[in-house]
Legacy VTK file of the C-alpha trace (Angstrom):
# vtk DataFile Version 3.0
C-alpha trace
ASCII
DATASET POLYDATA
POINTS 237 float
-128.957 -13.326 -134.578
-132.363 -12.597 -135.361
-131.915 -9.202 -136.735
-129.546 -10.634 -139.179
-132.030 -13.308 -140.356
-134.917 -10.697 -140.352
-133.738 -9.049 -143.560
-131.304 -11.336 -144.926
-128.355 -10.183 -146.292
-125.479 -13.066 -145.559
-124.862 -14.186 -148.894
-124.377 -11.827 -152.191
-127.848 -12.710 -153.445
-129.058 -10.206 -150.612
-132.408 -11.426 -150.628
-133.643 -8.908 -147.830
-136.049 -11.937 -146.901
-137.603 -12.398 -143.208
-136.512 -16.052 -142.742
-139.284 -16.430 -140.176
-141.326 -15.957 -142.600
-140.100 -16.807 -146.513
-137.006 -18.419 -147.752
-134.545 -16.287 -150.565
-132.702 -17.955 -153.133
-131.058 -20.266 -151.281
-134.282 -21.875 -149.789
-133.141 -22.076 -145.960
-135.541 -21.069 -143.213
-135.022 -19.584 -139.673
-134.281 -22.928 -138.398
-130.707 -24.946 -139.226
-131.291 -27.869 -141.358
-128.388 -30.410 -141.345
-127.996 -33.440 -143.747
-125.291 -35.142 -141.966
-123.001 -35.240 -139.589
-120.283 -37.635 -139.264
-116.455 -37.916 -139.234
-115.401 -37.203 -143.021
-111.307 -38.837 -143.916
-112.255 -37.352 -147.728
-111.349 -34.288 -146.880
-108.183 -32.502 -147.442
-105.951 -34.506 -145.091
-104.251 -31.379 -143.588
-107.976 -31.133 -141.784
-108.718 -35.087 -141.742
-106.075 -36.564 -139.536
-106.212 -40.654 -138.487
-110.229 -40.320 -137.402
-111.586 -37.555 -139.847
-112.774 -33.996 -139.916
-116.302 -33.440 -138.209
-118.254 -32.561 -141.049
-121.219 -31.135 -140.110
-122.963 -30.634 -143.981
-125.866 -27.762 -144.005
-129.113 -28.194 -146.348
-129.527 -25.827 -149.216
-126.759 -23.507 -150.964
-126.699 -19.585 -152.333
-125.094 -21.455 -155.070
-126.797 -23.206 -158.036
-123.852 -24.965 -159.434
-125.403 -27.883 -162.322
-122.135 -30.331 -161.402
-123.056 -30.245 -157.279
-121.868 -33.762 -155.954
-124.208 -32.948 -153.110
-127.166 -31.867 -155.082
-129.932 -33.236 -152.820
-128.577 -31.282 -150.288
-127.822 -28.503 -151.649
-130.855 -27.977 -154.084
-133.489 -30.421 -153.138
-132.931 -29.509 -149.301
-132.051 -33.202 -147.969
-132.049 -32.422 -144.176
-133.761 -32.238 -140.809
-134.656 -28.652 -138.741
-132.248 -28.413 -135.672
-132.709 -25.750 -132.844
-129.382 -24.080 -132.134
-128.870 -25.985 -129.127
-128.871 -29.043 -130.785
-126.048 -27.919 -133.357
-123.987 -27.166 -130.281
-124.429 -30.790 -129.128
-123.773 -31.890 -132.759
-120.454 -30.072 -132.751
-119.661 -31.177 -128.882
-120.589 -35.173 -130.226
-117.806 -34.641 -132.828
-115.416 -33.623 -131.001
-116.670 -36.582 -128.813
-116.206 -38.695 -131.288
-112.444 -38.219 -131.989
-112.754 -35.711 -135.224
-109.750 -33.775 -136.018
-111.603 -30.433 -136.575
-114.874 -29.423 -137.030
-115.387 -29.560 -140.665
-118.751 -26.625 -141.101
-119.933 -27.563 -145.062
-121.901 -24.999 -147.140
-122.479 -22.801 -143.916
-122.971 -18.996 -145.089
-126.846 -19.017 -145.006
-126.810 -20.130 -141.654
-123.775 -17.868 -139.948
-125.383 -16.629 -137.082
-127.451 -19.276 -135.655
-123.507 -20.925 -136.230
-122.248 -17.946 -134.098
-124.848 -18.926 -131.384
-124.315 -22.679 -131.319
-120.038 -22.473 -131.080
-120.547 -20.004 -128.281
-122.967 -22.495 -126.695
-120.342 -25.137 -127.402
-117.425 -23.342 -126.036
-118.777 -22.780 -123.007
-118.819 -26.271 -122.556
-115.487 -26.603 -123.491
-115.377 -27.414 -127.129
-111.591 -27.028 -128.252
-111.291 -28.145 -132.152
-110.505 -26.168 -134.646
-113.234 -24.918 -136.537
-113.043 -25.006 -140.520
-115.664 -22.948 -143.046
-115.972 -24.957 -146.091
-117.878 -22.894 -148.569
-118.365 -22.094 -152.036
-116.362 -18.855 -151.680
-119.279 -16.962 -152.685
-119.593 -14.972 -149.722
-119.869 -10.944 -148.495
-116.824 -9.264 -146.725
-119.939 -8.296 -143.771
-120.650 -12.139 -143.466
-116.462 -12.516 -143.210
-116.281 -9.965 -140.679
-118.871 -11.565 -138.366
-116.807 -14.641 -138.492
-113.965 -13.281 -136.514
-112.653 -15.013 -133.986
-114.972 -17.985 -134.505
-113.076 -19.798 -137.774
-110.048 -21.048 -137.423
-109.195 -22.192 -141.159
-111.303 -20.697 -144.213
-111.587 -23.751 -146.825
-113.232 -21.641 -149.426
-113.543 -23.105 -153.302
-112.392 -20.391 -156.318
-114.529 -21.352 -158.920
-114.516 -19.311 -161.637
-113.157 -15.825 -162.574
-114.989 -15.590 -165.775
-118.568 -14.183 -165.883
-119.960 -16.164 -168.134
-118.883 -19.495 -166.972
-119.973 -18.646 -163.367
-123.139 -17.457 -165.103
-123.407 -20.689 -167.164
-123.064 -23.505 -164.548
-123.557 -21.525 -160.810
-126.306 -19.031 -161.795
-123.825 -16.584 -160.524
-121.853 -13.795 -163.182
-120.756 -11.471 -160.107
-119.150 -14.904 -158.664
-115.574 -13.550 -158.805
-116.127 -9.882 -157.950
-117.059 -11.412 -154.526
-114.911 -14.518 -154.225
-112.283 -12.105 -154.915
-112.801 -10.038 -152.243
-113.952 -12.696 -149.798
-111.085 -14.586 -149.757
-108.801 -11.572 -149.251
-110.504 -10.929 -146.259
-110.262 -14.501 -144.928
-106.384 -14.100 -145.146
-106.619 -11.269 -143.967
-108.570 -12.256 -141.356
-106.451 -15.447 -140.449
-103.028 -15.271 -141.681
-100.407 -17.722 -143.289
-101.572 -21.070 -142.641
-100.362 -23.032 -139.297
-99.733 -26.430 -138.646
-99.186 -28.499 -135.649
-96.624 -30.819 -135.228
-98.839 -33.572 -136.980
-98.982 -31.934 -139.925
-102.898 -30.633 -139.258
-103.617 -27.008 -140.027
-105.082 -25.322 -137.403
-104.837 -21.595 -138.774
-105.121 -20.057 -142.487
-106.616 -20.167 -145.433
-107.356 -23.350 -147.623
-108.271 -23.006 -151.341
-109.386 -25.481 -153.615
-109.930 -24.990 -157.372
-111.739 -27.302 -159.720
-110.249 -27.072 -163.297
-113.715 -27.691 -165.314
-113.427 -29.278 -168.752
-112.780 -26.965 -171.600
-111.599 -24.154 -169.383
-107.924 -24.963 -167.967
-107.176 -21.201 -169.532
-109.562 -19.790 -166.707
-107.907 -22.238 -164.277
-104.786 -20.396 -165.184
-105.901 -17.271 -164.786
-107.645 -18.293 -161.252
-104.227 -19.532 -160.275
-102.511 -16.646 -161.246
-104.954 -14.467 -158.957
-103.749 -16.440 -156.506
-100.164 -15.753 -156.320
-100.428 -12.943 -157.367
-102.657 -11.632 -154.189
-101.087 -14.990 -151.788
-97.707 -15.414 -152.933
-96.821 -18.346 -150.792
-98.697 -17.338 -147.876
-101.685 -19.982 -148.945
-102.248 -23.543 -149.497
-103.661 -24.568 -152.424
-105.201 -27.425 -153.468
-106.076 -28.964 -156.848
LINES 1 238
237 0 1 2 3 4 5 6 7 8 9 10 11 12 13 14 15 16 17 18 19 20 21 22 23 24 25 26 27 28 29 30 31 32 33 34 35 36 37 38 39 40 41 42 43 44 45 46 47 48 49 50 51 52 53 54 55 56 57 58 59 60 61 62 63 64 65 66 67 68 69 70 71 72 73 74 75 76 77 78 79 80 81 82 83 84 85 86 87 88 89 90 91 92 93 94 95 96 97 98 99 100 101 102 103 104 105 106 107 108 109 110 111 112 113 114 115 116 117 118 119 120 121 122 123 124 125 126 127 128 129 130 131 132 133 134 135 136 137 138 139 140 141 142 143 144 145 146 147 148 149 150 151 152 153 154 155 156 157 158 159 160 161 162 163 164 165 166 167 168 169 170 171 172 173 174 175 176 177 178 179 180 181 182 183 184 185 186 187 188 189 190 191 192 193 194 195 196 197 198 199 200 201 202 203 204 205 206 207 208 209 210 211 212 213 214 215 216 217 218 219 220 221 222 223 224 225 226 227 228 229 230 231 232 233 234 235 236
């Protein structure tokens, strides 16, 4: 973990900060800083259940989107420092509390000390299904480290023009990345899987915002999507 954190690379910004000692774009330190955790029924109900998902929402973003709902976490850093062992015991307390999987929101800046704390948790048997709710701005590498500890990829696709993602996330490469990010996360995970319930418990979730003034991008985001998914992925508007 610490070698990944040393010259920090997780995200697409690649920084190449030591987070023990400065914080890159996205602002996060060496420790975890969580703004909530509680059981969540607004999220996709696929993931949700009769209880909720066990959202577990992480301080600060590689982001900079201007319409974040979540703003004071994201960019004013709402949030308290957690060791890793205490993120295990959040994630054992959901599961605790009845959550239908363990909902991990705006996680990519802290993916390793993540790592640490489900392996902590698993060896105290921790058995839900672990979902990665992000931005889909993320690096294959980052993807790649998280095999074998997500379950479902909830990733958003925001934009595929350059200048919007420029415009309103501070972020023109946004779809060269997304792009290839979410490729990998099917790859990674397969077609989606459902239990008999109707909850997912494998594959890859997408959600797409249609943004005022821009339904042609939508379109063309959509068509990315079958054309690269065909029916092998859920998507939700």
């Amino acid at each position: 973990m610490g070698e990944l954190l040393e010259n920090c690379r997780l995200c697409p910004r690649r920084c190449g900060v030591d987070r023990h000692k400065a914080r890159g774009f996205c602002r996060a330190g060496i420790l975890v800083e969580v703004a909530k955790a509680s059981l969540h029924p607004w999220e996709e109900p696929c993931l949700t259940g009769e209880k909720g998902a066990g959202a577990v929402f992480f301080s600060h973003c590689s982001l900079g989107c201007v319409y974040c709902q979540n703003y004071p976490i994201s960019t004013d850093g709402f949030g308290i420092a957690v060791t890793v062992e205490r993120l295990a015991e959040i994630f054992l307390e959901q599961e605790e509390r009845g959550a239908t999987t363990l909902d991990l929101v705006t996680p990519t800046h802290y993916a390793p000390q993540i790592m640490t704390a489900l392996d902590i948790a698993r060896d105290n048997n921790f058995s839900l299904p672990v979902v990665y709710n992000s931005s889909g701005y993320e690096l294959v590498s980052t993807i790649d480290l998280l095999a074998g500890y997500v379950d479902v990829y909830l990733p958003d696709l925001k934009y595929v023009s350059e200048e919007t993602s420029a415009k309103y996330s501070a972020a023109p490469d946004y779809f060269a990345y997304a792009s290839k990010a979410l490729l990998r996360m099917h790859e990674q995970v397969g077609a989606a899987r459902f239990d008999e319930c109707g909850i997912m418990r494998r594959g890859l979730l997408v959600r797409h915002l249609v943004l005022p003034g821009r339904r042609k991008e939508s379109m063309a985001a959509l068509d990315w999507l079958s054309a690269n998914f065909g029916d092998a992925i859920y998507v939700s508007l």
